[in-house]
N, C-alpha and C positions, 0 to 999 in steps of 0.2 A: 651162830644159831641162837635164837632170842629164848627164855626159860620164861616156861608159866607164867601166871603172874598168882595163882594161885595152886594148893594143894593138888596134885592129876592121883587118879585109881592106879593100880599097878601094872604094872603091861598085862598081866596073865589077865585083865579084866574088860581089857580094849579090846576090839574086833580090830585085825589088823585090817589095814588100808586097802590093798590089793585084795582083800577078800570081800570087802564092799565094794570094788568095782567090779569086778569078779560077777557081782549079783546081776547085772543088767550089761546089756551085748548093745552098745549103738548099730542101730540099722542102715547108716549110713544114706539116708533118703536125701540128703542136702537143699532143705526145704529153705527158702528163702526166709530170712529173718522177720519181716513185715508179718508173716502168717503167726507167729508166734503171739503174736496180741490176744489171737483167737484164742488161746490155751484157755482161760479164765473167761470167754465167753458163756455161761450157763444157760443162756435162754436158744443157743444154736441146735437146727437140728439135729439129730444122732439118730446114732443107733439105739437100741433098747439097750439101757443098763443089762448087764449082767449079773449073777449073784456075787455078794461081794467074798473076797477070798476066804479061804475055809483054813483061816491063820491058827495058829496054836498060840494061845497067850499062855504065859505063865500065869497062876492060880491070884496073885497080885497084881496082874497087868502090866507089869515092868519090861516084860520081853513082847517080843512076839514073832514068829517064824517070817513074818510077812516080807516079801524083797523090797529091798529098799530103795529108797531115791538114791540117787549118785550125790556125789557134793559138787558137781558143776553144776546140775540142775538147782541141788538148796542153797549153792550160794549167786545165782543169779537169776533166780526168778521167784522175787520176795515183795511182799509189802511191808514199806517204811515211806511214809510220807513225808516223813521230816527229811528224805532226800531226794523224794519226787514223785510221782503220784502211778509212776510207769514201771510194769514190772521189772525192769532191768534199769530203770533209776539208783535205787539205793548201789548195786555192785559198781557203777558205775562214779558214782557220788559218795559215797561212805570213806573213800580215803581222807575225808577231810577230818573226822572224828576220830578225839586223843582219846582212848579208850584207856590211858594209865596218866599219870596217878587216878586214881580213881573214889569218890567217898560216896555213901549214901547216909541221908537225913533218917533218923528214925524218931516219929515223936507220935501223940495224941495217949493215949489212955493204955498206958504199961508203966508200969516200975522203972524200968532202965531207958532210958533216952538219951539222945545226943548227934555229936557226924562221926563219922566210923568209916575210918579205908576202907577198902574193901578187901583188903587182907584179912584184914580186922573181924569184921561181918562176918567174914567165913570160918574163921579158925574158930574151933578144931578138929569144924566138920569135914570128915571122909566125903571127899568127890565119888559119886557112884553113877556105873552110865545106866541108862533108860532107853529102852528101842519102843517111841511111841508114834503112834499114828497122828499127824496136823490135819486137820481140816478148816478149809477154808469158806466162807461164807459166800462164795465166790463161785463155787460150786468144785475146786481143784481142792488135792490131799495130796502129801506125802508120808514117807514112813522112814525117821530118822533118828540118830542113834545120838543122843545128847549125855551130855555129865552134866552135874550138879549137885546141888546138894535139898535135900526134900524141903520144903519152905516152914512145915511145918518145928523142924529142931533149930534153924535159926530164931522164930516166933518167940521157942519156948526160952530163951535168951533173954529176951526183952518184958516175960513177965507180963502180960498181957491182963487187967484188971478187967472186972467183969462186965464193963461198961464200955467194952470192946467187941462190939459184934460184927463188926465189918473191918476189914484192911485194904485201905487205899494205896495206889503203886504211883508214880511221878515217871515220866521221860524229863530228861535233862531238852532241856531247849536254848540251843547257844545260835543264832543266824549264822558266829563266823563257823563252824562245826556243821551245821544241820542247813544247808541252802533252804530245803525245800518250806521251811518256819518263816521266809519271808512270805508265803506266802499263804492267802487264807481259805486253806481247804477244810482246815477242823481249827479251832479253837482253840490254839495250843496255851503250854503244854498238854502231851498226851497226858493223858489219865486212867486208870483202870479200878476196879475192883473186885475183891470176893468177900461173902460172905465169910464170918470165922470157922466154921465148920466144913467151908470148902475147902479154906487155906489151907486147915490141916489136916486136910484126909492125905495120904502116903504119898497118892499120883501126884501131888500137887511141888511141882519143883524149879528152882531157884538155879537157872541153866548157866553153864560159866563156859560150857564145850560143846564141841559137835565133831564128830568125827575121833576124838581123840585130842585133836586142838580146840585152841582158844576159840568163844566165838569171833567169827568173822564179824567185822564191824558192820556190814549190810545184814546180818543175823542177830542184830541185839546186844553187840559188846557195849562190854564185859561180862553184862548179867542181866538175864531176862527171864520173865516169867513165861511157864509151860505148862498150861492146863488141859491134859489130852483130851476131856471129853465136853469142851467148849471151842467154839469156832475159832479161828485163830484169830482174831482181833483182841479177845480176852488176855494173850499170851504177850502181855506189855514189854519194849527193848529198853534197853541203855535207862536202865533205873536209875534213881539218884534219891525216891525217897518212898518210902515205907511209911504208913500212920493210920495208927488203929482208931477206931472212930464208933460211936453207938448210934452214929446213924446213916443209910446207906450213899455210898459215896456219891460224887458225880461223875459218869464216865464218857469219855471224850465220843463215843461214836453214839450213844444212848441219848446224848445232850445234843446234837446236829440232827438225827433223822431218828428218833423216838419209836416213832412209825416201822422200820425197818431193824432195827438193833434193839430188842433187850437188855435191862441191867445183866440177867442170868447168861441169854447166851448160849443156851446148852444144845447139843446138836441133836436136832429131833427132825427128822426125815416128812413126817407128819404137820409142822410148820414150816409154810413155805414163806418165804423173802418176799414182800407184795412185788418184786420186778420178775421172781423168776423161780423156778420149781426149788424145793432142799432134797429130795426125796432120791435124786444121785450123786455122782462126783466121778470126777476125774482125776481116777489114782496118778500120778505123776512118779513111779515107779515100772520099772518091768519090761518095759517096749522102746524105750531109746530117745522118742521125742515125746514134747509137750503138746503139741499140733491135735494128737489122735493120742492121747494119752488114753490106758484102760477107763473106760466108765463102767462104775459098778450101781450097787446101791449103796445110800447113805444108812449104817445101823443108829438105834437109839444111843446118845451116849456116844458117839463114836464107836461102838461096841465096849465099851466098859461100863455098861450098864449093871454088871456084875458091882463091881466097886463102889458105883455113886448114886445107885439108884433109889437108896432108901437115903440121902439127903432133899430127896424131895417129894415122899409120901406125904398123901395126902393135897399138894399143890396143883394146882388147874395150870398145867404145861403150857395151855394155850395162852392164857392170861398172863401165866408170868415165863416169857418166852425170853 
C-alpha cells in the first residue's frame, strides 16, 4: 500500500468512504455513454431550475450538509486540458503524470524565496478537510470533500513584502507528462491568479486530498488550488510555482477569450457567459447520473457570499467580472 506523500488529518477527521457513497443511490438507467457530453451542455433546454438546496454551512463555510458528488463522478468527469479538452480526457490520460518527487518555485516580492519539495512547502502545516461546493463555468457543480492546507499559512511563510498585491500560480507543462500541451488550445503553461486579499481569506486552500486520499492525478496532483466562491477555472492543478507580484497577473483563460473569462471570476448568477445563461447549474450530486443531473439556481458567491462578499464592496461586479 503506497503512504501519503504528505501530512493526512486524523481519521476521526475524515468522512469515512462508505458513508460518501452511502450519499447518493445510482439509478441504474444505463444511459449510453455518448450522452454524457450533454452533462456540461448549459445552453440545452430544461427544465426550470429549482431552488438551490437549503444546505447548512458551518458559520466559516468549511462544511456543509449538502450530498455530495461520488468520487467516480469527481474523478472522471474533470476539466484538465493539458490532458485533453474532453471531459473524460484527463481520467483517461493523467496516468502519464509523475506526481512525486515533486517541487514548487516560489519567487517575486517576499523575503523568503527559492524551489521547495513539496514536503517542504507543506510542513508543518496540519492537512485539514473542507466540504466545498465547485462550480463550473460550464454551467455543472459539485460538492466535494478536499484536504489541504489554507493558502493563506503557507503565504505567511514566505513573507510576503508590500509590493505584493497579487499571487500568480504556474501548471507544470512537460508534452512527455501532459499529451494534451502538444496542442494549442490555451497558451500554455496554465496560469492563474488571485488578488492578496483573496489568497488569504480562510476558504482559500492549497488542496493535496480528496476523499481522504491523494489527489487523483486527473484532479490536480499533487496540489491544487480551491477557491469555492469562483468558477472552477480559477482553481489551478499540478502547481509548480507560486510568485507574488504588484501587478495583476496574466491568467491563462482571461488572456484567450477576455470577452468570456474575467481576471475575478466570481460566480455571480446575474452575469451571464456571452454563449449561455450563469443564472443555473447542474448539481452533479444526488441522482446517480450526469445526463439529468439536479439543476438548481446558481447563488451569489457560490453561496459564500457570507465570507467574501465584503472583498469587493464597493466594485461594479459587472465590469470587473
Amino acid at each position: 500500500m503506497s503512504r501519503p506523500r504528505y501530512p493526512q488529518p486524523p481519521a476521526s477527521e475524515i468522512t469515512p468512504e462508505p458513508v460518501y457513497r452511502a450519499r447518493r443511490q445510482l439509478m441504474g438507467l444505463g444511459l449510453a455513454s455518448p450522452l454524457l457530453a450533454l452533462a456540461g451542455c448549459a445552453g440545452a433546454e430544461d427544465a426550470a431550475p429549482s431552488a438551490a438546496p437549503a444546505a447548512t454551512d458551518s458559520a466559516d463555510g468549511f462544511r456543509t450538509s449538502e450530498t455530495l458528488t461520488t468520487w467516480q463522478d469527481a474523478t472522471t468527469y474533470n476539466n484538465f486540458y493539458e490532458f485533453g479538452t474532453g471531459k473524460a480526457d484527463p481520467a483517461r490520460n493523467a496516468h502519464t503524470l509523475r506526481p512525486a518527487p515533486w517541487t514548487v518555485v516560489v519567487s517575486g516580492e517576499a523575503g523568503t524565496t527559492g524551489t521547495f519539495a513539496l514536503e517542504d512547502l507543506l510542513r508543518p502545516h496540519a492537512v485539514q478537510e473542507r466540504i466545498y461546493r465547485l462550480r463550473c463555468v460550464e454551467g455543472w457543480s459539485m460538492v466535494l470533500p478536499w484536504q489541504g492546507i489554507p493558502l493563506a499559512e503557507v503565504i505567511r511563510r514566505f513573507n510576503p513584502n508590500s509590493r505584493a498585491r497579487y499571487v500568480a500560480f504556474t501548471t507544470l507543462a512537460e508534452p512527455d507528462q501532459m499529451p494534451g500541451i502538444r496542442y494549442p488550445a490555451l497558451d500554455w503553461p496554465y496560469r492563474e491568479g488571485l488578488r492578496m486579499d483573496e489568497a488569504m481569506n480562510p476558504l482559500t486552500l492549497l488542496a493535496t486530498g480528496l476523499y481522504g486520499k491523494d489527489l487523483p492525478n486527473q484532479n490536480g496532483a499533487p496540489l491544487r488550488l480551491v477557491v469555492p466562491w469562483k468558477y472552477g477555472f480559477k482553481s489551478i492543478k499540478s502547481i509548480v510555482r507560486i510568485h507574488f507580484t504588484e501587478q495583476m497577473p496574466v491568467t491563462s483563460w482571461n488572456q484567450s477569450q477576455p470577452n468570456e473569462y474575467g481576471f475575478y471570476s466570481n460566480v455571480n448568477p446575474d452575469v451571464d457567459h456571452p454563449r449561455w445563461s450563469q443564472a443555473s447549474e447542474r448539481r452533479i450530486a444526488g441522482d446517480g447520473n450526469r445526463v439529468f443531473a439536479n439543476r438548481i439556481a446558481t447563488l451569489p458567491f457560490n453561496g459564500y457570499g457570507e465570507q467574501v462578499a465584503s472583498l469587493y464592496q464597493g466594485m461594479d461586479l459587472r465590469k470587473w467580472f
